[in-house]
C-alpha positions as CSV (number, residue, x, y, z in Angstrom):
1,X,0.0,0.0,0.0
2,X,1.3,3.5,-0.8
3,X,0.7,6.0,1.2
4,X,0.6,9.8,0.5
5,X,0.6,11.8,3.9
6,X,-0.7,16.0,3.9
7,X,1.0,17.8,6.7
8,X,4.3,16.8,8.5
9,X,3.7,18.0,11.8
10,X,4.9,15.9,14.6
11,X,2.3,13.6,14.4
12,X,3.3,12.6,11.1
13,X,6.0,10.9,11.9
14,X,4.0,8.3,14.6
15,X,1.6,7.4,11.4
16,X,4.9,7.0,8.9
17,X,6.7,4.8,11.3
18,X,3.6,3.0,11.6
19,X,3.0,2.3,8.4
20,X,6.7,0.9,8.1
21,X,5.9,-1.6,10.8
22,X,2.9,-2.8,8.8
23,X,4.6,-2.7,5.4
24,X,3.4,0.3,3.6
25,X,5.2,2.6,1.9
26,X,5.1,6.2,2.5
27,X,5.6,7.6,-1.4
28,X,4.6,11.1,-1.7
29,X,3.9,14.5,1.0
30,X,3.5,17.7,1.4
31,X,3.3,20.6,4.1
32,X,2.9,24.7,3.7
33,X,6.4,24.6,5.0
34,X,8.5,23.6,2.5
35,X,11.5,23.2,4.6
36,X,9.8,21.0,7.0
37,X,7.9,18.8,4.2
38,X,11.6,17.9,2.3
39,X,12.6,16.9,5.3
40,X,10.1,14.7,6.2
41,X,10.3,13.5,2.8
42,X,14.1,12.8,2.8
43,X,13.7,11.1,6.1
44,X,11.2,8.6,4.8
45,X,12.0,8.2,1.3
46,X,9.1,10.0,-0.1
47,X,8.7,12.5,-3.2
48,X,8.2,16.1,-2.1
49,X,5.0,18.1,-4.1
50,X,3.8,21.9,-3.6
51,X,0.4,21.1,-2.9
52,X,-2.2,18.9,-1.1
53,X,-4.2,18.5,-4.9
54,X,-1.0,16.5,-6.4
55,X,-0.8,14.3,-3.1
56,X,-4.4,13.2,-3.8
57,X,-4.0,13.2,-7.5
58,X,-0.5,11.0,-7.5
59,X,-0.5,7.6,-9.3
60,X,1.9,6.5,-6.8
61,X,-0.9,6.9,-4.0
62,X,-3.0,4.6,-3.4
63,X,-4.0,5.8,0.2
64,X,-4.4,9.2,1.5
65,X,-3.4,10.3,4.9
66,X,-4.3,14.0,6.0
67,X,-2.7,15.0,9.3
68,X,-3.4,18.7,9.2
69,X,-5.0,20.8,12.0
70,X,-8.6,20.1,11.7
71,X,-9.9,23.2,10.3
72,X,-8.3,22.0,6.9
73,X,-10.5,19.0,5.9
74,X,-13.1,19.1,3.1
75,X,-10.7,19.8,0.3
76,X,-8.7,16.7,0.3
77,X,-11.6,14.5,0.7
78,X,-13.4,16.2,-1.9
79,X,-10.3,15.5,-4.5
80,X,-10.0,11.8,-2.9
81,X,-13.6,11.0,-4.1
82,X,-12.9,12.0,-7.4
83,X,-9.6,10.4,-7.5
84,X,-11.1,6.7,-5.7
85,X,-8.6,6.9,-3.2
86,X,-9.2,6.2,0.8
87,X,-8.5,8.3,3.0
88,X,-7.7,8.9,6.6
89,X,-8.0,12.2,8.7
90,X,-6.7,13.0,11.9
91,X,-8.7,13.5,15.2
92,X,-10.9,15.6,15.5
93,X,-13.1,15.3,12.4
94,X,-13.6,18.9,11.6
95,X,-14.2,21.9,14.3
96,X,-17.6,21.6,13.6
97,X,-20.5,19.3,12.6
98,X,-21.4,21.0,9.2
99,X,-18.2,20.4,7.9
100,X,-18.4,16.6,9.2
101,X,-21.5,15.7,7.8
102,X,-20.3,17.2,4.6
103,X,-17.2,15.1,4.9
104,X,-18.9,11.9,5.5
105,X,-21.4,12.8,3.0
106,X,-19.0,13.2,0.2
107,X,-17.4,10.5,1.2
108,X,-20.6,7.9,1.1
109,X,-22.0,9.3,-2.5
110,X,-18.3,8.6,-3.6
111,X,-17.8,4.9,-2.2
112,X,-14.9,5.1,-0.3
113,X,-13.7,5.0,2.7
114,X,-13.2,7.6,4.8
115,X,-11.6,7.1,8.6
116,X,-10.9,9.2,11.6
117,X,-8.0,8.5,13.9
118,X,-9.6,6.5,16.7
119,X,-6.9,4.4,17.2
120,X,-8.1,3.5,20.7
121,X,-10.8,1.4,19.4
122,X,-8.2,-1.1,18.1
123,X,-6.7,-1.8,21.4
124,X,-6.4,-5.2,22.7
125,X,-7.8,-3.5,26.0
126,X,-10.8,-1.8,24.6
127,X,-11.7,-4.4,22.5
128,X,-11.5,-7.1,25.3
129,X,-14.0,-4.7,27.4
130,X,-16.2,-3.6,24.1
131,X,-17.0,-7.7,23.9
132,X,-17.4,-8.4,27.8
133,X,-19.7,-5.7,28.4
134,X,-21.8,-6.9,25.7
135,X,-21.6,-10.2,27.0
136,X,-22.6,-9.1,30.5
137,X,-20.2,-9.7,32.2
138,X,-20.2,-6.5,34.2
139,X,-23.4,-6.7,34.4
140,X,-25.7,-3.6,34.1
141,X,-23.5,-0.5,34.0
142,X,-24.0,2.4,36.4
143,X,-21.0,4.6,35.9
144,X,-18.5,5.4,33.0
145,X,-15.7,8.2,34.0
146,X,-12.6,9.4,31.7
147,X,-10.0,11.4,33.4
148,X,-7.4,13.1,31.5
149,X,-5.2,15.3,33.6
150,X,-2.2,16.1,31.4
151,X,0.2,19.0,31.4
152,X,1.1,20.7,28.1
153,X,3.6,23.7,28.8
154,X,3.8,27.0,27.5
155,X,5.9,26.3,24.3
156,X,3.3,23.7,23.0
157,X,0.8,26.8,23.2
158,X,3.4,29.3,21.4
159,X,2.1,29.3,18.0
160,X,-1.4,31.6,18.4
161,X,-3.4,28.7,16.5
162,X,-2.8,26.6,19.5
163,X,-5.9,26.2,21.5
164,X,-8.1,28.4,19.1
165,X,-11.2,28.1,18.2
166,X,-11.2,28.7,14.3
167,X,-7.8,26.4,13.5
168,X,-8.0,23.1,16.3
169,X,-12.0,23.7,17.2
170,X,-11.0,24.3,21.2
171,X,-8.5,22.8,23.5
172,X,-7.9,19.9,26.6
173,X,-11.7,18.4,25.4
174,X,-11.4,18.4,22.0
175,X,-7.8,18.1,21.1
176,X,-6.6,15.7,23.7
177,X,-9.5,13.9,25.4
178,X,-11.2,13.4,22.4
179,X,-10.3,9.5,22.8
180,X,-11.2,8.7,26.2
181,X,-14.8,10.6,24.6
182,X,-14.7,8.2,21.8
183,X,-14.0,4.8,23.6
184,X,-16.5,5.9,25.8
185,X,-19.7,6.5,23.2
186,X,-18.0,3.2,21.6
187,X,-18.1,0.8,24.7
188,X,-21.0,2.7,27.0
189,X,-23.3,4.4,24.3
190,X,-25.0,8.3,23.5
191,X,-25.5,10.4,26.1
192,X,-28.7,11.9,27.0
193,X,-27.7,14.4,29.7
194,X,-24.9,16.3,30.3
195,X,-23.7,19.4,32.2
196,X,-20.0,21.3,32.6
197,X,-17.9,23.4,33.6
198,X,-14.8,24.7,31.9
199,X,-12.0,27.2,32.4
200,X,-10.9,29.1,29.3
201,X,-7.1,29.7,30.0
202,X,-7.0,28.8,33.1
203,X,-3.1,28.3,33.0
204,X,-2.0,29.0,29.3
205,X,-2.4,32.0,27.0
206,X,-5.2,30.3,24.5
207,X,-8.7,31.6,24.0
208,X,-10.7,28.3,25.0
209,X,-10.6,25.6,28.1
210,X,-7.4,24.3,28.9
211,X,-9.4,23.0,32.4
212,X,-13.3,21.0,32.0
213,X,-15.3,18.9,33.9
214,X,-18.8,17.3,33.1
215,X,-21.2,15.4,34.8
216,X,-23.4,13.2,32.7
217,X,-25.8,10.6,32.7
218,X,-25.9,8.2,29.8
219,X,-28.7,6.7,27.3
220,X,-28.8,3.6,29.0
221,X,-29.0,4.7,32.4
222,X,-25.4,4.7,33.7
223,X,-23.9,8.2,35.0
224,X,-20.7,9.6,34.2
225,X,-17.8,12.0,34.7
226,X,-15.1,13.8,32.3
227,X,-12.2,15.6,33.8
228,X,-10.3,16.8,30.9
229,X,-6.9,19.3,31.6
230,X,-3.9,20.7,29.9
231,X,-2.9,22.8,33.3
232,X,-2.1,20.1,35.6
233,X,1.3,19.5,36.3
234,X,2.9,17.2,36.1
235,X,0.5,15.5,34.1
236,X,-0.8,12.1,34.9
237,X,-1.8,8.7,32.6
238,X,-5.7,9.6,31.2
239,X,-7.7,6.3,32.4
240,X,-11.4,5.4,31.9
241,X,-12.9,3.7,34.6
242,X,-16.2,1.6,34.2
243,X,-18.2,0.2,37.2
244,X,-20.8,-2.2,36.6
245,X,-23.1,-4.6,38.9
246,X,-21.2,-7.4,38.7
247,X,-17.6,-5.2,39.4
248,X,-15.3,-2.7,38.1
249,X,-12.7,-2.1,35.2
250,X,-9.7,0.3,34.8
251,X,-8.2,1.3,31.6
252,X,-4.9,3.5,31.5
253,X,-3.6,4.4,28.4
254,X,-3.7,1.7,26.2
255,X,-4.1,-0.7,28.9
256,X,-6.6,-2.8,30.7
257,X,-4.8,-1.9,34.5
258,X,-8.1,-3.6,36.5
259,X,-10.5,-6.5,35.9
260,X,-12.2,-6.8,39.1
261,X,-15.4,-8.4,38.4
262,X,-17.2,-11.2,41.0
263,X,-17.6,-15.0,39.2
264,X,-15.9,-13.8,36.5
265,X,-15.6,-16.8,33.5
266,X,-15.0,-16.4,30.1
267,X,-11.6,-15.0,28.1
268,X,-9.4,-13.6,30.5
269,X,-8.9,-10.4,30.8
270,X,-5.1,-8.8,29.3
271,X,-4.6,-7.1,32.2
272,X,-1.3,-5.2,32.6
273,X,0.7,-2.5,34.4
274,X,3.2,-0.9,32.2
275,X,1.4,1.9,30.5
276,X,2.5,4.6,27.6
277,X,0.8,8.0,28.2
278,X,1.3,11.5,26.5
279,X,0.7,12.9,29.7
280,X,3.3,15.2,29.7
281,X,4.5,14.4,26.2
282,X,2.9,14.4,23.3
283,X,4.6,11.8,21.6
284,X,5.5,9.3,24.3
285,X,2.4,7.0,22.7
286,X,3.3,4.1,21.5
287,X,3.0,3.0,18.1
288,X,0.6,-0.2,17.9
289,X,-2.7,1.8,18.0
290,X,-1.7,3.4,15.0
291,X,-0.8,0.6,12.6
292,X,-4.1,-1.6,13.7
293,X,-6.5,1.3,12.0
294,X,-4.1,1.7,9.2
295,X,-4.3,-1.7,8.4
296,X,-7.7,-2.0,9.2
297,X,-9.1,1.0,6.7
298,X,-6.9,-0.4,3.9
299,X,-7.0,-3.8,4.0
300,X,-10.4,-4.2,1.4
301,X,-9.5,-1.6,-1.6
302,X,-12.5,-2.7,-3.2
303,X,-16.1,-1.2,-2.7
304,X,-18.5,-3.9,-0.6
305,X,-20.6,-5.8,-3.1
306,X,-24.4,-4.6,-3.3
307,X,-26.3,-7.4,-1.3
308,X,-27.6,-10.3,-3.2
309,X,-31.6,-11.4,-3.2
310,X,-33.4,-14.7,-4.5
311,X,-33.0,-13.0,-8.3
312,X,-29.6,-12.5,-8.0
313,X,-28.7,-15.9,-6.2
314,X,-30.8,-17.7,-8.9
315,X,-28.8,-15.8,-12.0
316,X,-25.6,-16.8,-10.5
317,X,-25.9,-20.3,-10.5
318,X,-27.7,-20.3,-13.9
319,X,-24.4,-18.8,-15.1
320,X,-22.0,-20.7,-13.3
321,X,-24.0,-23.6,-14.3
322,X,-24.4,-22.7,-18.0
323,X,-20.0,-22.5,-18.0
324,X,-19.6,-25.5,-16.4
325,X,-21.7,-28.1,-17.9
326,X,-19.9,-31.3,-15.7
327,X,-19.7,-31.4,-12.1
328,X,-18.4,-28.1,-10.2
329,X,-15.7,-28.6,-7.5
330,X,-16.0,-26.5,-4.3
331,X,-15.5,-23.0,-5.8
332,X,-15.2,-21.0,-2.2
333,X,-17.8,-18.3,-3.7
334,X,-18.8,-15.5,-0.8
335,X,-22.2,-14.4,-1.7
336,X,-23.8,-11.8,0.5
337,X,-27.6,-11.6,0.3
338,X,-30.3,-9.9,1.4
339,X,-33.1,-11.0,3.5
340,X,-35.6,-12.7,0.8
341,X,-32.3,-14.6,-0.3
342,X,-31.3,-15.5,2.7
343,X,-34.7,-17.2,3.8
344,X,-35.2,-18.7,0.3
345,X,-31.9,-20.4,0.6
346,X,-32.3,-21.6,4.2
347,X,-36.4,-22.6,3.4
348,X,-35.9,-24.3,-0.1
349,X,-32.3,-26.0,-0.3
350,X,-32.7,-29.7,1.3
351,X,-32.4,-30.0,4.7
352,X,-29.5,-32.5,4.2
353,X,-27.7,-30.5,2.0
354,X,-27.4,-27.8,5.0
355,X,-23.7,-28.1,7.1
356,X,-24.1,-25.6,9.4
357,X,-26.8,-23.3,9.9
358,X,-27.6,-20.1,12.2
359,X,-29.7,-17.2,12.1
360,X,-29.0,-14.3,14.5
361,X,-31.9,-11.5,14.0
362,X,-30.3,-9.2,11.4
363,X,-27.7,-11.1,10.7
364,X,-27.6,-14.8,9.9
365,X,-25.0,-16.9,7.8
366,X,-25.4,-20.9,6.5
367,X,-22.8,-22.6,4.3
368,X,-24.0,-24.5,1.5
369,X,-22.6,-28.2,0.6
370,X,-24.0,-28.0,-2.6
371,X,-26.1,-25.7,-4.6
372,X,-27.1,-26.1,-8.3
373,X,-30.4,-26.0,-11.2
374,X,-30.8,-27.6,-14.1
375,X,-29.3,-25.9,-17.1
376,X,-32.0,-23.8,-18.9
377,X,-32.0,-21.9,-21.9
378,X,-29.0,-18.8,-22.1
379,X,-30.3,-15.4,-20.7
380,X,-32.9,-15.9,-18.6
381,X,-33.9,-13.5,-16.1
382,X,-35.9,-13.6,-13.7
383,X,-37.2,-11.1,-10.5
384,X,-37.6,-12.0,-6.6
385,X,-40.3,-13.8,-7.2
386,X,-39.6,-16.0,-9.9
387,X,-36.5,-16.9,-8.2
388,X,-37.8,-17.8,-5.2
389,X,-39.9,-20.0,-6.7
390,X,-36.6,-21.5,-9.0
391,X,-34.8,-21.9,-6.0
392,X,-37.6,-23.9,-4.1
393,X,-38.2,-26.3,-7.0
394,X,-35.1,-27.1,-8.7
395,X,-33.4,-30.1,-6.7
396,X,-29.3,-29.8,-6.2
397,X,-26.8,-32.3,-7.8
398,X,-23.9,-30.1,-8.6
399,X,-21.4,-28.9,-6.0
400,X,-20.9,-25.0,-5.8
401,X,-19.5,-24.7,-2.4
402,X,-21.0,-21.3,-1.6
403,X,-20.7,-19.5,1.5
404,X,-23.8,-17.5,1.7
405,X,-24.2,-14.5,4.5
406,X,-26.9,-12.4,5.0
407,X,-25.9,-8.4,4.7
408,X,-27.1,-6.3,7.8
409,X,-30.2,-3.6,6.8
């Protein structure tokens, strides 16, 4: 994968030695400061351009990574879905929701993909927690906090766009707890309450909150505090801490640090002590979370297939059928299908023919042994209902070997 990266501040250089660890290769940047951008570009090996158009533009990218200050978003995306190329954007999303939903929008009507750093969601930690709470293992939740007490001195606020409004959309919340806020819409849900405080410089010459804290009280029920800071030396590891019925949970940094939870069975939990925090500095964060979301955005280039119903699951194996006219070895085909489809196949096919079955609600998948009509004549087609009805009476004696899965709605 080749990777063209827009802006090399210092975060740029976390996402390019990333993407060395995973195997990609960083081909082509830019930056308004020249100076800084050759360098970044002699450092990795990459090809130097003027502008942010010729990144997205580049043959030799195949995967756009913008790492600018958030008030410098729509443009890039806008040239990414013309060009087909993903795209990645650092956190926040934009510095406000317009902008956003613009983003996302362009990004949908376009088909690709369009991510936001959350590298936190690919932690071993969170991900561990994300399934056991589902599972119930904490049992109902009644309180979800996120404290992030860091210290940032006054150099990291020299440049006036530090901390403003119009260029990085606000300060401690939005610019450095905006993880713990993440993890915690991703593992506990919306919010239906919420109330604050916040100091606006409370240490540092910026224009919004370098101090906040919020009380809320959650969708599902469960309170909730967020101590967010910038102004408290000398900064301390940001944890979320989740209390349930059944017993408690720590994380710090990237790391589960407390599993405390009564009859506990199931996986165990990968609780561990030594933590990597930005605390005090912003780039003592360790590298892992950022390859995992790299890899993950990347690793389908193409666009999802459109879902599949009873029509479409009946065309297919008249033309599979009608170029292979002798028996059909297992062919490994992954057909996604839509509801109608999915019940046709799982109502019609003989019962024997089924090797494993299931059917969760919205999402249900069944892998067929074999799965095959009679040859009829070339270019028939036929609608939902007509291939219902082929599917239900045509009896199998070929092997296709499909692995047929039911698309969410």
């Amino acid at each position: 994968m080749r990777v063209g990266i827009i802006g090399t501040g210092a975060i740029s250089d976390k996402h390019a030695l990333a993407y060395r660890n995973i195997g990609y290769e960083v081909t082509v940047c830019t930056d308004i400061r020249e100076e800084a951008g050759r360098r970044f570009a002699e450092k990795y090996g990459a090809e130097y351009v003027r502008t942010y158009e010729e990144v997205c533009r580049h043959p030799k990218v195949d995967f756009v990574d913008l790492c600018t200050f958030p008030d410098f978003r729509l443009q890039p995306i806008e040239i990414c879905a013309e060009t087909k190329k993903h795209i990645q954007v650092q956190k926040p999303i934009s510095t406000n929701i317009e902008t956003a939903r613009k983003m996302i929008d362009t990004a949908k009507k376009a088909g690709i993909t369009l991510g936001v750093v959350s590298q936190h969601r690919f932690d071993d930690s969170s991900i561990f927690l994300s399934k056991a709470i589902a599972a119930g293992r904490m049992g109902k939740l009644i309180q979800a906090d996120a404290y992030v007490k860091w210290y940032r001195s006054a150099e990291y606020y020299s440049r006036p766009i530090k901390g403003s409004w119009a260029t990085e959309g606000g300060g401690a919340l939005i610019n450095q707890a905006v993880h713990q806020v993440d993890v915690l819409l991703w593992l506990i849900g919306p919010v239906k309450e919420l109330f604050a405080f916040w100091q606006l410089g409370a240490l540092h010459k910026i224009e919004s909150e370098d101090v906040i804290a919020a009380t809320m009280r959650y969708a599902n029920g469960a309170t909730g505090v967020i101590q967010a800071s910038t102004a408290m030396w000398p900064g301390y590891s940001e944890r979320i801490e989740i209390h349930g019925t059944k017993g408690s949970a720590v994380l710090t940094g990237d790391k589960l640090t407390a599993w405390d939870v009564q009859d506990d069975s199931g996986e165990p939990a990968p609780v561990e002590k030594e933590v990597m925090s930005g605390s005090s500095d912003p780039m003592a964060i360790p590298l892992t979370p950022f390859e995992r979301p790299a890899a993950f955005l990347t690793r389908n280039q193409r666009r999802p297939p459109r879902l599949a119903g009873v029509a479409e699951i009946a065309e297919l194996a008249l033309e599979r059928r009608q170029r292979n006219r002798h028996r059909i070895g297992r062919a490994g085909h992954h057909l996604l299908l839509d509801r109608s489809g999915f019940a046709a196949v799982v109502l019609h096919i003989p019962r024997g023919q089924l090797v494993a079955g299931e059917n969760r609600g919205a999402l249900g998948s069944v892998q067929l042994d074999a799965f095959a009509v009679p040859r009829p004549e070339r270019g028939r087609r036929l609608d939902d209902a007509g291939g219902a009805r082929f599917v239900a009476q045509h009896r199998v004696h070929d092997v296709f070997g499909f692995d047929l899965v039911q698309g969410r709605h």
